[in-house]
ZATORLUM-704201 format. One line per field, with one value per residue (C-alpha): residue in one letter; x, y negated, z negated. Coordinates in Angstrom, 3 decimals. Layout:
N
resn [a  ...]
X [X  ...]
Y [Y  ...]
Z [Z  ...]
***
This chain:
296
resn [x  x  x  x  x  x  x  x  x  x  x  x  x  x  x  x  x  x  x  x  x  x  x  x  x  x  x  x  x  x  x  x  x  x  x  x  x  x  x  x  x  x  x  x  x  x  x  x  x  x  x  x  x  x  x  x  x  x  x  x  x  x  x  x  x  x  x  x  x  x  x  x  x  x  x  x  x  x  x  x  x  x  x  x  x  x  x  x  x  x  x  x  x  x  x  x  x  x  x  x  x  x  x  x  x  x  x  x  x  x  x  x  x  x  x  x  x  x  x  x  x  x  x  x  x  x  x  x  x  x  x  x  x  x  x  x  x  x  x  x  x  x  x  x  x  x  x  x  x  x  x  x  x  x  x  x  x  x  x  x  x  x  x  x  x  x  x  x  x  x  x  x  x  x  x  x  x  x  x  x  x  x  x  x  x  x  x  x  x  x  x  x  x  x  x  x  x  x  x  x  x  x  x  x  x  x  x  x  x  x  x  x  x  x  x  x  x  x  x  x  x  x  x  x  x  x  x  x  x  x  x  x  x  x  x  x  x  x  x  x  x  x  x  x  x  x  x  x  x  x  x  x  x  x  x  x  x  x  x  x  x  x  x  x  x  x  x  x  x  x  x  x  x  x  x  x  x  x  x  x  x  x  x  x  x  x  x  x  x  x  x  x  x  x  x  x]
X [81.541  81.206  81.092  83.268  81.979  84.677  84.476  85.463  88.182  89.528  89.382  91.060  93.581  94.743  94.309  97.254  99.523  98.864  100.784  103.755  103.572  103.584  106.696  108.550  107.320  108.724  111.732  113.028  110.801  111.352  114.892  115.564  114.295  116.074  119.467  117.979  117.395  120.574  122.897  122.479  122.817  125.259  123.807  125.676  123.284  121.608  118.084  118.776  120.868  119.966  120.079  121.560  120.793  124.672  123.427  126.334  129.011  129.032  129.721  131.953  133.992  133.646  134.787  138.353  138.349  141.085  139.453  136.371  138.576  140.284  136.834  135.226  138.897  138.273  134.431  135.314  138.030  135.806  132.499  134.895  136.825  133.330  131.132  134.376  134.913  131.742  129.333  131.491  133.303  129.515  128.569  131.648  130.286  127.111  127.542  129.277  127.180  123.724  125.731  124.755  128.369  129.273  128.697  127.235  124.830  127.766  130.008  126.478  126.581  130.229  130.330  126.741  127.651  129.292  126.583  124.668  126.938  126.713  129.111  130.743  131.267  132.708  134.815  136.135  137.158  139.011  140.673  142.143  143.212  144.639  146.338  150.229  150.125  147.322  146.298  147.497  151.342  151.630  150.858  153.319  155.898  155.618  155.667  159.184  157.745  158.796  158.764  155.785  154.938  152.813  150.980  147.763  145.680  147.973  149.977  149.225  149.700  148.132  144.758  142.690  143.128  142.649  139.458  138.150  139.199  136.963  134.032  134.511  134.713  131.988  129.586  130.127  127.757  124.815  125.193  126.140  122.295  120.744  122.616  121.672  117.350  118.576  120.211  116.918  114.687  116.404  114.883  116.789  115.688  118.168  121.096  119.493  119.443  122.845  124.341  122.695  124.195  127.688  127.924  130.049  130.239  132.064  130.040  126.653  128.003  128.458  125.774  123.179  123.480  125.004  122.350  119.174  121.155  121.594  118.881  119.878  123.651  122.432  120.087  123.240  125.425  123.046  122.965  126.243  127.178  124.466  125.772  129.566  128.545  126.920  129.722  130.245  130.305  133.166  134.971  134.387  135.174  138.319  139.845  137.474  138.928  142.339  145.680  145.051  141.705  143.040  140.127  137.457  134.524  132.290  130.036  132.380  133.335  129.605  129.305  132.383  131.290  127.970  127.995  132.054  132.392  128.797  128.665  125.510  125.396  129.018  127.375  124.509  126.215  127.911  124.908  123.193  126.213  126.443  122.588  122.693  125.941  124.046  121.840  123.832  125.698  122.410  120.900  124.423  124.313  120.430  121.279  124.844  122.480  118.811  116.000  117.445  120.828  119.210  117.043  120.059]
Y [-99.405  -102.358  -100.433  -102.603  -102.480  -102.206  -105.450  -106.289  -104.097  -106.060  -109.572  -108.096  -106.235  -109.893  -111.826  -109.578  -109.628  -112.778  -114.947  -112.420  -112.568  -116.421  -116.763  -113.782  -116.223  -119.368  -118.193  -115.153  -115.293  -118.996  -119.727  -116.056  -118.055  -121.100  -119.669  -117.895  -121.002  -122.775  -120.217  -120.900  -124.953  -127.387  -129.455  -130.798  -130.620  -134.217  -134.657  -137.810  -135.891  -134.160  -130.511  -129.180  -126.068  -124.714  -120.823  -118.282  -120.672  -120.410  -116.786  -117.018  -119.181  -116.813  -113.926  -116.169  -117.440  -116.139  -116.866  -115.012  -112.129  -112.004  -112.719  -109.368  -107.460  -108.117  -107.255  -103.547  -103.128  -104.083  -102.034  -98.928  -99.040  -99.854  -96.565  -94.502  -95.567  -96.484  -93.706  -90.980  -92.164  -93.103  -89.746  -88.173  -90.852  -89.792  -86.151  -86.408  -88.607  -86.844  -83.792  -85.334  -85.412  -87.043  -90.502  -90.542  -93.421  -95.783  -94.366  -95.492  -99.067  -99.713  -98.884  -100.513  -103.568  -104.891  -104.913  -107.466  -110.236  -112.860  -112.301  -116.026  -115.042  -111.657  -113.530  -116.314  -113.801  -111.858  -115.597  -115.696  -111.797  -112.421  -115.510  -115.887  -116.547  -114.375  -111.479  -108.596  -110.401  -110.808  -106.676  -106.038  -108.598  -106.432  -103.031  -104.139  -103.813  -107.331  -106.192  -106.093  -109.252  -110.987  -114.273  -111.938  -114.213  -116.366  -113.299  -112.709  -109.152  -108.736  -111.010  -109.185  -106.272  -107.529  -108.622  -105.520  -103.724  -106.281  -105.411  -101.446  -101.672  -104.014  -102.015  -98.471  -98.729  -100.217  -97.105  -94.938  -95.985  -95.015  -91.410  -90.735  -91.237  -88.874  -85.994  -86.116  -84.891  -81.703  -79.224  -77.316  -73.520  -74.447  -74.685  -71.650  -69.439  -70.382  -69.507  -66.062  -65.738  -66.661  -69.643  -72.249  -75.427  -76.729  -74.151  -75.902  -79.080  -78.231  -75.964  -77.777  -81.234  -82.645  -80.756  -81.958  -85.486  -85.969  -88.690  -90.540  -90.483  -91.859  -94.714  -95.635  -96.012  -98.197  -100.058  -100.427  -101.502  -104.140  -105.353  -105.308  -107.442  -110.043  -110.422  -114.056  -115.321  -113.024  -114.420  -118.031  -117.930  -116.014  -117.255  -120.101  -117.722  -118.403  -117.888  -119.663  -118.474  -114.635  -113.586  -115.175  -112.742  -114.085  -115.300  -117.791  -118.551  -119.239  -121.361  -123.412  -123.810  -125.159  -127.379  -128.333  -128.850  -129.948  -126.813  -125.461  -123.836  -122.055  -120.927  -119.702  -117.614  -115.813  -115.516  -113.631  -111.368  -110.837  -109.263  -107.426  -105.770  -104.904  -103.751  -101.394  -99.855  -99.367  -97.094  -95.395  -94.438  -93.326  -91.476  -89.675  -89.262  -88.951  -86.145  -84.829  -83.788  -82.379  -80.527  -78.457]
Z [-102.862  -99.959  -96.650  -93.981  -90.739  -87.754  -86.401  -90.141  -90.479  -87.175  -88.307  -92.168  -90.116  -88.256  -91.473  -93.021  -89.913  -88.388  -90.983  -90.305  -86.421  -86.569  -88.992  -86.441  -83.285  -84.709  -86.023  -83.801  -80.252  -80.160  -81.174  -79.015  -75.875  -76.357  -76.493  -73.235  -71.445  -73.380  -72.330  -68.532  -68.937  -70.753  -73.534  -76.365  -78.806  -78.858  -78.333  -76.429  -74.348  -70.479  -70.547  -67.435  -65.933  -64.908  -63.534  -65.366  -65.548  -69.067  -69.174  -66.706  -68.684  -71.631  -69.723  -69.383  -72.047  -74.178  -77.498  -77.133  -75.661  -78.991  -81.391  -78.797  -79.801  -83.585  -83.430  -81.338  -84.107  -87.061  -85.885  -85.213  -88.988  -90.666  -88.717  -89.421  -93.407  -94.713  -93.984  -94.629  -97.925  -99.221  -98.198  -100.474  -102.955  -102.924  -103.092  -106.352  -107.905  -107.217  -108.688  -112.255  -113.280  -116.280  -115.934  -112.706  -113.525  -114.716  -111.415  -109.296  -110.664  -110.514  -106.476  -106.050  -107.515  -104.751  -102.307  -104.937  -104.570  -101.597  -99.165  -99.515  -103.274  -101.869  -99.579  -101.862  -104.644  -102.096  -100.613  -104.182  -104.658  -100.948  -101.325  -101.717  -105.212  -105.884  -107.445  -105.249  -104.548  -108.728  -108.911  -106.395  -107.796  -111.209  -109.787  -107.786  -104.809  -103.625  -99.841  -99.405  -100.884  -97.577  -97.251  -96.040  -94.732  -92.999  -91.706  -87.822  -88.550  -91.971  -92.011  -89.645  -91.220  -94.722  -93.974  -92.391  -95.993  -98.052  -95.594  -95.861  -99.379  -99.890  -97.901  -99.386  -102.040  -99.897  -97.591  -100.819  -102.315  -98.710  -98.933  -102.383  -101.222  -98.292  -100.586  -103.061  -100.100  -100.208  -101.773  -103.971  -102.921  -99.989  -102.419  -104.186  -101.342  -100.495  -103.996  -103.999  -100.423  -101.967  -100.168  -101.857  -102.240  -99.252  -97.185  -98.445  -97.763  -94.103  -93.686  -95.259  -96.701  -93.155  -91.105  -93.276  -93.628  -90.148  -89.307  -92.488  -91.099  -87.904  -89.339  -91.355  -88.425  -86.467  -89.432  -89.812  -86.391  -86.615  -89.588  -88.275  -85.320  -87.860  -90.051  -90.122  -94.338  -95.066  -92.186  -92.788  -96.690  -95.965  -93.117  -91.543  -88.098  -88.476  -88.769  -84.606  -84.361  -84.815  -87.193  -85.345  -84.216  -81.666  -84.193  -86.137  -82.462  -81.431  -84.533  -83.748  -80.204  -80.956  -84.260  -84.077  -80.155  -79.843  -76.957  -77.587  -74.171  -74.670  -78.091  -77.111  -74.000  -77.095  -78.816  -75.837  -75.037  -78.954  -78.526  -75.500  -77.111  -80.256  -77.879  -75.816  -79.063  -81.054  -77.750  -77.618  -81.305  -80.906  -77.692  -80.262  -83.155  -81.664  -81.853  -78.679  -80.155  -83.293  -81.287  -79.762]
***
């Protein structure tokens, strides 16, 4: 057996996480400090071009500008529907299938297989099941329920919300698969105990899977608002932002600011008010769901 001496076990140690530290510098310290310095000075994107340093007019431009206010409505409204549908029906989900009913294995795959396609495919097959001639308006049509035939995507009143269903039901499974790991830690002398107590079913659902569950549940949130606050491919395929920029978040809108209206310091004002928003939410959730609750 080769003995390593420390000094060794140093220079191994940096060989396996130097190549990682390098690719994080260059591609999230780097670009992270750019839209820093970007976001206080007006550039449009050229390298030819001066950047000028501008202090916080860009934000303050943001905070009037009435198309950002929208894109910041749509992002409250889509984190709040996605933390309050997708844990808890993949939770439901979950429960039943780790109770080994019958064909729980083929009722795993068909709500996991979602979360395997590319959100642009997700988003273009819902364009076409959305679409006035589509899929959804034909099964309504037959069923005579010809009122509620919409244009859903193009509806003012209709699109936003239409898209926010595609994203809850696309990300069920993915939390669904994260829930099921969770509910195999338990052990089953809990359950056991709780039987011979007469405890049933809804009782040990209360009393014990949401207890021991608890910092899955809140990993799962912060995930999810993370992932609410990216959405950007669903948006794009489905909409491109419209109907009059209605469905934009503020990522579409910081793409549109900085590659279509060559506004890279607009964009990356968005981009930093985007993080330090992810930011505040993901301590609020931690502070909700931390050790310190669960200690109580």
């Amino acid at each position: 057996m080769i003995k390593i001496h420390k000094k060794s076990d140093k220079m191994l140690i940096l060989g396996f996480v130097l190549p990682a530290l390098l690719i994080y510098v260059a591609f999230q310290i780097i670009p992270l400090m750019g839209a820093l310095v970007f976001s206080v000075s007006k550039w449009n994107g050229l390298a030819v071009s001066p950047v000028k340093f501008v202090g916080l007019d860009n934000f303050k431009i943001l905070m009037n500008d009435k198309n950002f206010l929208i894109s910041l409505k749509n992002m409250i409204k889509m984190v709040v529907f996605s933390v309050a549908f997708h844990t808890p029906i993949a939770l439901l989900l979950a429960v039943a299938i780790n109770s080994k009913c019958r064909g729980h294995k083929l009722f795993k795959a068909i709500f996991f297989v979602p979360t395997i396609f590319p959100l642009t495919a997700v988003g273009l097959m819902w364009y076409f099941i959305f679409m006035p001639n589509g899929a959804l308006n034909l099964f309504l049509k037959s069923v005579n329920l010809h009122q509620h035939v919409v244009p859903w995507l193009i509806n003012e009143s209709t699109a936003m919300n239409a898209i926010i269903s595609v994203n809850i039901w696309v990300g069920v499974g993915f939390y669904m698969v994260i829930l099921l790991a969770g509910l195999a830690t338990i052990p089953d002398e809990l359950y056991e105990a709780a039987q011979i107590d007469g405890a049933n079913s809804i009782k040990q659902f209360f009393l014990i899977t949401i207890p021991m569950l608890k910092p899955i549940i809140g990993i799962c949130i912060v995930m999810d608002i993370i992932g609410s606050i990216k959405v950007f491919d669903l948006i794009f395929a489905m909409t491109e932002g419209g109907p009059n920029g209605l469905t934009n978040l503020p990522t579409t809108l910081l793409y549109y600011e900085s590659f279509r209206y060559d506004n890279f310091g607009k964009g990356s004002a968005i981009g930093v008010l985007l993080l330090l928003l992810a930011l505040s939410l993901v301590f609020l959730s931690n502070f909700l769901t931390g050790e310190k609750r669960r200690n109580k």
